[in-house]
LOSE-362170 format. One record per residue: residue number from 1; x, y, z of N, C-alpha, C in turn; residue in three letters. Coordinates in steps of 0.05 Angstrom, whole numbers, plus 5000, padded with zeros to 4 digits. Layout:
+-----+------+------+------+------+------+------+------+------+------+------+
|  nr |  n_u |  n_v |  n_w | ca_u | ca_v | ca_w |  c_u |  c_v |  c_w | rest |
+-----+------+------+------+------+------+------+------+------+------+------+
| NUM |    X |    Y |    Z |    X |    Y |    Z |    X |    Y |    Z |  Ala |
...
+-----+------+------+------+------+------+------+------+------+------+------+
END
This chain:
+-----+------+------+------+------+------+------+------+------+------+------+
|  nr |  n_u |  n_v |  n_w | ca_u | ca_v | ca_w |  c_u |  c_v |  c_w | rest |
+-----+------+------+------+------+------+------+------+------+------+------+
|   1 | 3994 | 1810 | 9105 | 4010 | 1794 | 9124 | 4031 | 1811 | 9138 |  Unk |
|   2 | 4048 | 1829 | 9122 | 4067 | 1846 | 9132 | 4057 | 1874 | 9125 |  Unk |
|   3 | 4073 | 1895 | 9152 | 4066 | 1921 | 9148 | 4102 | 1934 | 9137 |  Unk |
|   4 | 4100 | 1946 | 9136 | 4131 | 1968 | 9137 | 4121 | 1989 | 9155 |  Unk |
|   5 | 4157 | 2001 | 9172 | 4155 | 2022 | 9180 | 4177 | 2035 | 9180 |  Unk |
|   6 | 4188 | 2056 | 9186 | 4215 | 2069 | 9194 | 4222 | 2051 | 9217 |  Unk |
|   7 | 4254 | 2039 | 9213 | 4263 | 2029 | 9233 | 4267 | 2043 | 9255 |  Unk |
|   8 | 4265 | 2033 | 9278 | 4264 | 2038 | 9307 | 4284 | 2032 | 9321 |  Unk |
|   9 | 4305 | 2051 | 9335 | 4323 | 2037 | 9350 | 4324 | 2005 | 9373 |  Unk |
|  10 | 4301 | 2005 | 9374 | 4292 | 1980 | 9395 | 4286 | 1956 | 9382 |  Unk |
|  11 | 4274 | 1957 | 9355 | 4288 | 1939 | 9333 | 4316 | 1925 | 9332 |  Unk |
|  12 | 4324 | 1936 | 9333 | 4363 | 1932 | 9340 | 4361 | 1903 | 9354 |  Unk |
|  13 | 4345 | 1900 | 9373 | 4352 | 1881 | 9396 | 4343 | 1851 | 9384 |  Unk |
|  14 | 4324 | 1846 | 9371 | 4316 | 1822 | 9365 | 4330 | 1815 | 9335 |  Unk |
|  15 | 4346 | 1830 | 9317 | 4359 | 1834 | 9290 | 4375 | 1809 | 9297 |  Unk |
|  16 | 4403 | 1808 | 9309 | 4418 | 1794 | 9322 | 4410 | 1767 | 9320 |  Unk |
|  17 | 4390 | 1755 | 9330 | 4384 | 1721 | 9333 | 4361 | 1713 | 9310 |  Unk |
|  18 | 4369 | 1734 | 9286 | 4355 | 1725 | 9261 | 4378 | 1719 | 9243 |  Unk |
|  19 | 4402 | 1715 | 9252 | 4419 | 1710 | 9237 | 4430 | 1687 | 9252 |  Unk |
|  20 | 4422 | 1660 | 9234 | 4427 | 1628 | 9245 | 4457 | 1627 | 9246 |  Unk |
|  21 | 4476 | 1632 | 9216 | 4503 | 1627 | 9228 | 4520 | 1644 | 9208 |  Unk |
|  22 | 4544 | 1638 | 9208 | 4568 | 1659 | 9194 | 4560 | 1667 | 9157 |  Unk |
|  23 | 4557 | 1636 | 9161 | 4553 | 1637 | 9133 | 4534 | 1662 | 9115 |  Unk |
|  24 | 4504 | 1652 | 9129 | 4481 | 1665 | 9129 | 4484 | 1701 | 9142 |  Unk |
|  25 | 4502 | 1702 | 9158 | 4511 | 1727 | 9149 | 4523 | 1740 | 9134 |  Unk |
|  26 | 4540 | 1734 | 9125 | 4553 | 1754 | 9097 | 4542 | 1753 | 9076 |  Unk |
|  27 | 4515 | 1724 | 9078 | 4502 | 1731 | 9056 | 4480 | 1763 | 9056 |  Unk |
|  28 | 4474 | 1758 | 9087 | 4463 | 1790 | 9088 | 4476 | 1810 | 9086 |  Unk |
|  29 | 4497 | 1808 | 9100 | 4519 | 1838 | 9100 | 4537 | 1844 | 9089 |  Unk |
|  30 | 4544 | 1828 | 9074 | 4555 | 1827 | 9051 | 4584 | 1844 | 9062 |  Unk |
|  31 | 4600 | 1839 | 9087 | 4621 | 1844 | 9093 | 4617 | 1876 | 9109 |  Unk |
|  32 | 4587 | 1890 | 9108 | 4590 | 1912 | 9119 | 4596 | 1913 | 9150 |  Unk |
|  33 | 4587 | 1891 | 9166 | 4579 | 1887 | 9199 | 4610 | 1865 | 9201 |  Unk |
|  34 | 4610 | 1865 | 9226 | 4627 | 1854 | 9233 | 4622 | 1834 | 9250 |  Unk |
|  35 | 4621 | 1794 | 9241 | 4602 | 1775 | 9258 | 4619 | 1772 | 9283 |  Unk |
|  36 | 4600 | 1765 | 9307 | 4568 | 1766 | 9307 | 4557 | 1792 | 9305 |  Unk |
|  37 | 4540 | 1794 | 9292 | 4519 | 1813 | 9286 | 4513 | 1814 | 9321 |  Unk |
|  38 | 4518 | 1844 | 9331 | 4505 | 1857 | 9360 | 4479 | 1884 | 9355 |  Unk |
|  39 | 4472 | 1887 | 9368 | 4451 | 1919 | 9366 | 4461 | 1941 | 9361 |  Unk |
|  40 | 4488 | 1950 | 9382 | 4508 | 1971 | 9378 | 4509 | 1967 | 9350 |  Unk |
|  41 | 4513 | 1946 | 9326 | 4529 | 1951 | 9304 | 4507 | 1965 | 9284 |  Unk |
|  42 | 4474 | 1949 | 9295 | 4456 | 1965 | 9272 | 4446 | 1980 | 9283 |  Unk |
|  43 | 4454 | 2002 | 9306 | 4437 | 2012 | 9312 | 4464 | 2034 | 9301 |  Unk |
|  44 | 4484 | 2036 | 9300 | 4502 | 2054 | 9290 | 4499 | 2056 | 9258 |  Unk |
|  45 | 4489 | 2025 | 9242 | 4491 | 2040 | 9213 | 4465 | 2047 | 9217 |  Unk |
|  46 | 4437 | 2042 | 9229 | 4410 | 2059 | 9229 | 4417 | 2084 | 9227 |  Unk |
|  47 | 4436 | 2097 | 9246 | 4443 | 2129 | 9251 | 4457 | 2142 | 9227 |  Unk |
|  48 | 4481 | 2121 | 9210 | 4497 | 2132 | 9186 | 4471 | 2126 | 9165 |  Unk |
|  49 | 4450 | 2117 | 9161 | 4426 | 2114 | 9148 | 4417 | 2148 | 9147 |  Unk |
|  50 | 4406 | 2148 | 9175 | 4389 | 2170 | 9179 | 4398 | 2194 | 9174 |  Unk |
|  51 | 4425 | 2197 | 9168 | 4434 | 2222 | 9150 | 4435 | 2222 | 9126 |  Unk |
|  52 | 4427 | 2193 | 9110 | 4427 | 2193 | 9076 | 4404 | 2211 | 9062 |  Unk |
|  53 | 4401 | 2227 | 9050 | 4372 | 2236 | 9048 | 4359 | 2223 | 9018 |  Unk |
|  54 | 4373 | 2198 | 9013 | 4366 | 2174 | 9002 | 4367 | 2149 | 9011 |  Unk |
|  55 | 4361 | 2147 | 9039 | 4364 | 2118 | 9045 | 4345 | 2113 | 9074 |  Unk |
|  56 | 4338 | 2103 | 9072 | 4321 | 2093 | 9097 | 4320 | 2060 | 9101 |  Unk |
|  57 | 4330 | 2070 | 9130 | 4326 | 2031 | 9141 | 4289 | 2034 | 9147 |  Unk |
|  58 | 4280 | 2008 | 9142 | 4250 | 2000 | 9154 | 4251 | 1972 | 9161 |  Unk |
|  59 | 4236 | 1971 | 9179 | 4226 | 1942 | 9203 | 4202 | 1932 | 9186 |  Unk |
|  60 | 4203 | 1906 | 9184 | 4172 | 1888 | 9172 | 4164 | 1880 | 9196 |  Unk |
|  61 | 4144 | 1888 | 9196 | 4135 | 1881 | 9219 | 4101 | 1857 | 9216 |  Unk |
|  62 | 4110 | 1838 | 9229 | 4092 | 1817 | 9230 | 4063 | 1826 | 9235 |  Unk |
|  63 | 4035 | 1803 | 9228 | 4011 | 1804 | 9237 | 4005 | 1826 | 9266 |  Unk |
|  64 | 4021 | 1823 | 9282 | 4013 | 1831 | 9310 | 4029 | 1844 | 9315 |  Unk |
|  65 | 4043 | 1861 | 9303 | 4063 | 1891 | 9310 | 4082 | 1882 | 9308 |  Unk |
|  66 | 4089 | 1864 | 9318 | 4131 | 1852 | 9324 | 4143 | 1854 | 9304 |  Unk |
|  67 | 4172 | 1858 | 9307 | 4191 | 1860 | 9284 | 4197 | 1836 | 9271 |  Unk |
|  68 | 4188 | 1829 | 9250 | 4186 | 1796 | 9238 | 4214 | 1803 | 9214 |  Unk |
|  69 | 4219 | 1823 | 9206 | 4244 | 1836 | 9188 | 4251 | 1866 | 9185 |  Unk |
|  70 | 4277 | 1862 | 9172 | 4291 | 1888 | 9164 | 4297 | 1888 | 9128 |  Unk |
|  71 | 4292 | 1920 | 9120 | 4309 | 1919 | 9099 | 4310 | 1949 | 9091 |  Unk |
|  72 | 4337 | 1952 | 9083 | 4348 | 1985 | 9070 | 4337 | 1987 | 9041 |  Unk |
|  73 | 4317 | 2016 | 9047 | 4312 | 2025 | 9021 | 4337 | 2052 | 9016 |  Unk |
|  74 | 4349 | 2045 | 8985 | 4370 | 2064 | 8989 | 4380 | 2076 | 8952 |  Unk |
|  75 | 4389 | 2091 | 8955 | 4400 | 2105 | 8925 | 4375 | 2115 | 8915 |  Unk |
|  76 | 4355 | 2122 | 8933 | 4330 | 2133 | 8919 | 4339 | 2155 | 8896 |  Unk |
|  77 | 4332 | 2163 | 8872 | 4336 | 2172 | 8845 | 4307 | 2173 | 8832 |  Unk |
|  78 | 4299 | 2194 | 8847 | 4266 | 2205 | 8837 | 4263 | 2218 | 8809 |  Unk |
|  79 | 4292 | 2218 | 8796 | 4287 | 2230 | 8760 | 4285 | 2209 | 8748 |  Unk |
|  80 | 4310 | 2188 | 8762 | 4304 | 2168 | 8746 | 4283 | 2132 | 8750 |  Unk |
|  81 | 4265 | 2145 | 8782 | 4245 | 2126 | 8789 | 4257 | 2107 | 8794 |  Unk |
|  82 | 4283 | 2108 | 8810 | 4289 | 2080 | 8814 | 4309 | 2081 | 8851 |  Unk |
|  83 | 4310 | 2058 | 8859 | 4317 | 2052 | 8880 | 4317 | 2034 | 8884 |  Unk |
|  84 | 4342 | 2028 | 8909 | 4357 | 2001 | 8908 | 4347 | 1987 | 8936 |  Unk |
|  85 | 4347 | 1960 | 8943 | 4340 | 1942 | 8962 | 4355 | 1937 | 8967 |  Unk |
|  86 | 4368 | 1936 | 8998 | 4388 | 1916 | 9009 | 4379 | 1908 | 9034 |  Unk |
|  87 | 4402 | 1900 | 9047 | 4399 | 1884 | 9074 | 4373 | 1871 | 9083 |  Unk |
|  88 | 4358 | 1847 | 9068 | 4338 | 1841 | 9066 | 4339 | 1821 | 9089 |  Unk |
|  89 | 4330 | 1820 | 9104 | 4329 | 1807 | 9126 | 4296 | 1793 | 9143 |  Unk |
|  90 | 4291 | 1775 | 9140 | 4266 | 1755 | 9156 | 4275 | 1741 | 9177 |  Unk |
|  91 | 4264 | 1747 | 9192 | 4263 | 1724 | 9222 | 4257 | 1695 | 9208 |  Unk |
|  92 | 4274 | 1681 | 9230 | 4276 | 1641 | 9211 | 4241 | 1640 | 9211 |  Unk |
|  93 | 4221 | 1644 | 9232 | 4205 | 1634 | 9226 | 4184 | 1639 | 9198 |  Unk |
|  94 | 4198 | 1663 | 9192 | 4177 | 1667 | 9158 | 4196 | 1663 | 9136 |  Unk |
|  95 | 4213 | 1647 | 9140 | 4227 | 1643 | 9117 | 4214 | 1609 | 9107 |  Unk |
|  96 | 4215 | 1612 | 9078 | 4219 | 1579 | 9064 | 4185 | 1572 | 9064 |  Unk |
|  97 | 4170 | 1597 | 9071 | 4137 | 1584 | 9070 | 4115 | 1605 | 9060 |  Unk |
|  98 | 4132 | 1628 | 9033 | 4117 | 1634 | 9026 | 4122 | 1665 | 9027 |  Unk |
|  99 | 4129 | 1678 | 9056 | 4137 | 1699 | 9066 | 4150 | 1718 | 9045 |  Unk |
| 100 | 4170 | 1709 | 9039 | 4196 | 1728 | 9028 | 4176 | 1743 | 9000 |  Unk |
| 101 | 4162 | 1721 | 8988 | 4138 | 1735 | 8965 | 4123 | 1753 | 8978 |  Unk |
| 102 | 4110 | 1748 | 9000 | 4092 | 1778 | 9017 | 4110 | 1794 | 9012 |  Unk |
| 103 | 4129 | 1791 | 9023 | 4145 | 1808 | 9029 | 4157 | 1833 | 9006 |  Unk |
| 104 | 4161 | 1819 | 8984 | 4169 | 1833 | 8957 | 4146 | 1842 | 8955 |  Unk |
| 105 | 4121 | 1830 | 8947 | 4106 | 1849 | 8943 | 4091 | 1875 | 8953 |  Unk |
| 106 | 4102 | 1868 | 8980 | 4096 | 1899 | 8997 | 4127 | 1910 | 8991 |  Unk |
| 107 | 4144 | 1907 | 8990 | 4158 | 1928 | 8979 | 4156 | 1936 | 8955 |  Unk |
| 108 | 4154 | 1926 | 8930 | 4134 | 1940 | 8907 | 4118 | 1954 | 8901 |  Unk |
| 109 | 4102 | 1954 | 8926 | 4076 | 1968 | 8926 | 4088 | 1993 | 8939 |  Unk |
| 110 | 4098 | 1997 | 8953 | 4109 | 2011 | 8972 | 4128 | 2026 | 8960 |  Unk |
| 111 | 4149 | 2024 | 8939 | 4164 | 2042 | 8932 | 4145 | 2044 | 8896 |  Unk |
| 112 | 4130 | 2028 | 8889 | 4108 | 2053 | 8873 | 4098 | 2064 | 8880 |  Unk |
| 113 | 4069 | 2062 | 8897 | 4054 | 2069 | 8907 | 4060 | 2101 | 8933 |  Unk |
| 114 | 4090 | 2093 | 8948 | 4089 | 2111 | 8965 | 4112 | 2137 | 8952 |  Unk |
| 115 | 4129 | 2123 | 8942 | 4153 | 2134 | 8931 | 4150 | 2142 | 8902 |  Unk |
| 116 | 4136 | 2127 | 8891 | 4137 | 2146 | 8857 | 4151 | 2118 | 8838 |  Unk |
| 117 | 4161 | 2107 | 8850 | 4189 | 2091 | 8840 | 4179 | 2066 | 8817 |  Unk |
| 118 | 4192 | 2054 | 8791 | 4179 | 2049 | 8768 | 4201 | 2026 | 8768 |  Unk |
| 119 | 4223 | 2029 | 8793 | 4247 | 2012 | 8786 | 4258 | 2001 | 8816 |  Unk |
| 120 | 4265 | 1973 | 8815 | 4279 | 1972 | 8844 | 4297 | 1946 | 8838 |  Unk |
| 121 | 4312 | 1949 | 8857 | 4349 | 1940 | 8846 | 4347 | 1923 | 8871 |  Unk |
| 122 | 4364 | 1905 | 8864 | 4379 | 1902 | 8887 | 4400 | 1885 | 8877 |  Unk |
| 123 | 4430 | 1877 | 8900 | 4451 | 1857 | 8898 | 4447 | 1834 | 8916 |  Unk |
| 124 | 4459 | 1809 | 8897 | 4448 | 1780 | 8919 | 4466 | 1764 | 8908 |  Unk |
| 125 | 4491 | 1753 | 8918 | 4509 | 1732 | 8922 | 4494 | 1710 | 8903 |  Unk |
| 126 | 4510 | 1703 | 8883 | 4498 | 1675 | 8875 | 4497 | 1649 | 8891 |  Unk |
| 127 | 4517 | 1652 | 8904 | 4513 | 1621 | 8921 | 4482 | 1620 | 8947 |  Unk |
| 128 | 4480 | 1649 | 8942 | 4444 | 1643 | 8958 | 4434 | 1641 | 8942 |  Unk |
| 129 | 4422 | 1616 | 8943 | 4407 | 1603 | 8919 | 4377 | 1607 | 8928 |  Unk |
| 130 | 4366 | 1603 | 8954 | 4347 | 1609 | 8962 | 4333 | 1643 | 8959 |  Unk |
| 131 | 4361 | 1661 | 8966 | 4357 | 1690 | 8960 | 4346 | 1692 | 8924 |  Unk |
| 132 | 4365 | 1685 | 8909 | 4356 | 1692 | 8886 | 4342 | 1673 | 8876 |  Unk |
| 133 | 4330 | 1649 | 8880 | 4297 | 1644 | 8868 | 4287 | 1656 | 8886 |  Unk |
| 134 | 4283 | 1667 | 8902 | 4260 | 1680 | 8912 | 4258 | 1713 | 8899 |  Unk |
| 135 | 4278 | 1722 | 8894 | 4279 | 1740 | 8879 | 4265 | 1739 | 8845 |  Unk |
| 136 | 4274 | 1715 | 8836 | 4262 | 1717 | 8817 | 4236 | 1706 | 8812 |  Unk |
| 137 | 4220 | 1683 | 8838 | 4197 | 1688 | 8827 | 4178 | 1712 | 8832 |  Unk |
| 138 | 4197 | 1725 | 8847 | 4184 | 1763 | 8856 | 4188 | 1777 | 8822 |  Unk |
| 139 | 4200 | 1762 | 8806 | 4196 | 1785 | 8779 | 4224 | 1798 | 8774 |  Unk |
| 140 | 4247 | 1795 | 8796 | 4266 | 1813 | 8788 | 4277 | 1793 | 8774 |  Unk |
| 141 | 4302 | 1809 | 8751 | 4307 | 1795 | 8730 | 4338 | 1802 | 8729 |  Unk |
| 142 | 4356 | 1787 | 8733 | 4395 | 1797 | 8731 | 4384 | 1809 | 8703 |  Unk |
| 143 | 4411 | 1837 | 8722 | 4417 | 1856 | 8691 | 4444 | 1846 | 8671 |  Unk |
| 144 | 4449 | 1846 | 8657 | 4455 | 1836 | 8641 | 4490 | 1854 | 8644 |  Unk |
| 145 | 4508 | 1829 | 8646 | 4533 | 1853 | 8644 | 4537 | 1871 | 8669 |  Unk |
| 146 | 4529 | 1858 | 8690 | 4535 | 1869 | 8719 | 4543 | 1849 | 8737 |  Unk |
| 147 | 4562 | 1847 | 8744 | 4575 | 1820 | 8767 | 4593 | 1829 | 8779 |  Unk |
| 148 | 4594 | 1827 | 8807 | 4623 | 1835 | 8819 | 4638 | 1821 | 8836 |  Unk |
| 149 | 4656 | 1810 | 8838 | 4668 | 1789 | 8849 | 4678 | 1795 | 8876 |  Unk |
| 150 | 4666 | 1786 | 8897 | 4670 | 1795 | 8921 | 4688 | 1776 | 8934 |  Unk |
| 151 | 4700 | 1779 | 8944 | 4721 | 1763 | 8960 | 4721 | 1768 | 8990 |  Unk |
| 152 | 4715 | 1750 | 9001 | 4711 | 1752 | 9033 | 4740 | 1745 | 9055 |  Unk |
| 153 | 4751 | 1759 | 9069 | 4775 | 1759 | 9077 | 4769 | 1752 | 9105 |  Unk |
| 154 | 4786 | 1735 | 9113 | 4795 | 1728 | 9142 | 4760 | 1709 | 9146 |  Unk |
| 155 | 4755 | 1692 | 9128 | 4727 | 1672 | 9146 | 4737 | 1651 | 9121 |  Unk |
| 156 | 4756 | 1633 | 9139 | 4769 | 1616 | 9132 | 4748 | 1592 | 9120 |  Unk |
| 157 | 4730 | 1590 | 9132 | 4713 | 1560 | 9121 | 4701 | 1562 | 9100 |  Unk |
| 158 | 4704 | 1591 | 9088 | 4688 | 1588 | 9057 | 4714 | 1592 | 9047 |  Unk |
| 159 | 4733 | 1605 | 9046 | 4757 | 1602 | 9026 | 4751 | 1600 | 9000 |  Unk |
| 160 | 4731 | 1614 | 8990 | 4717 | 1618 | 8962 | 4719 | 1646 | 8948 |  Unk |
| 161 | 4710 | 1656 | 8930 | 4706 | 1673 | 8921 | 4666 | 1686 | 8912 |  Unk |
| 162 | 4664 | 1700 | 8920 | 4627 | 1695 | 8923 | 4626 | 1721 | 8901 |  Unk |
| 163 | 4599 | 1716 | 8878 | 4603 | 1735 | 8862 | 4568 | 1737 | 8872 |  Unk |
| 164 | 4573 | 1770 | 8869 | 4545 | 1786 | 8867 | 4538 | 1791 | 8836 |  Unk |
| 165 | 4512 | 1787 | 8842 | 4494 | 1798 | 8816 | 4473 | 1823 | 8815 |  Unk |
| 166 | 4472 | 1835 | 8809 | 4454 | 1865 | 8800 | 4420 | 1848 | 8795 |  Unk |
| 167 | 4405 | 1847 | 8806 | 4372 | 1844 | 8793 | 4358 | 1864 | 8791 |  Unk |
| 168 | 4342 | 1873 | 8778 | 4319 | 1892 | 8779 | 4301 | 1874 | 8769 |  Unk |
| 169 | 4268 | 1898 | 8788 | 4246 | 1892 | 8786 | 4234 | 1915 | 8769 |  Unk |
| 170 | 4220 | 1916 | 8744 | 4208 | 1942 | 8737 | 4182 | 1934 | 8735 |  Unk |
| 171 | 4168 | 1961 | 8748 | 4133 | 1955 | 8744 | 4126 | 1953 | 8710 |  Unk |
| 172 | 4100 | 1940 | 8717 | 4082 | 1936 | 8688 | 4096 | 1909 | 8679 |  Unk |
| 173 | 4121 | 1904 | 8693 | 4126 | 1874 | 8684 | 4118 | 1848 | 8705 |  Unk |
| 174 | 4115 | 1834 | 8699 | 4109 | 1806 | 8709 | 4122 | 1811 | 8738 |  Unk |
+-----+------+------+------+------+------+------+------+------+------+------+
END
């Protein structure tokens, strides 16, 4: 259903109107971008990416070429086979029908198969409730004794405190 590739600066342009509203952003950006999400902003961290020589942005790209998502592979650690997932991002239309599972499982395959990798991480806000069951019927499992309490400043309508959680996926498991 989905391919991966190295993100593409021209990518940048359709990122923007995959993000429905405020909320649903900081669940992606977790405070790095500054809303509204514009092109200038990911096309500047694509470039602070492209100097990590552990991190790579890639585009999901739909049935028919188009950019259908984004997500950062990053903290690659080839001694210790492991690497972390962020900025996980789907266009509204493949969300809630199945997608987000393609989706994990081509990144699975993709950081065993291409990368070596035995381990993959990622952080996800508990109050996305949608993010983390979908995470966990992908197999990742919260690590135990990892939570960080994020506090979101100046976006007055949540006036909450949002805690992140640590999951990993390791192969040979479920």
């Amino acid at each position: 259903m989905f391919k991966l590739r190295p993100f593409k600066k021209s990518d940048a342009a359709c990122m923007p109107s995959w993000i429905i509203d405020e909320r649903e952003f900081y669940f992606w950006s977790a405070g790095k971008f500054t809303y509204p999400l514009t092109a200038d902003q990911i096309i500047a961290y694509a470039e602070v990416m492209a100097d990590e020589q552990t991190a790579w942005p890639m585009t999901v790209l739909a049935e028919n070429g188009s950019p259908a998502g984004h997500i950062l592979l990053r903290r690659a650690d080839y001694l210790q086979r492991s690497i972390h997932l962020g900025f996980v991002l789907l266009a509204p239309q493949y969300r809630g029908n199945g997608c987000g599972q393609a989706l994990l499982r081509l990144i699975k395959k993709y950081v065993q198969e291409i990368l070596g990798m035995q381990r993959l991480t990622l952080g996800v806000f508990t109050n996305n409730l949608q993010a983390v069951n979908c995470y966990k019927r992908g197999g990742f499992k919260a690590v135990d004794g990892v939570k960080v309490i994020f506090p979101l400043y100046n976006v007055d309508f949540l006036g909450e405190q949002w805690e992140i959680i640590e999951m990993e996926w390791l192969a040979g498991e479920r």
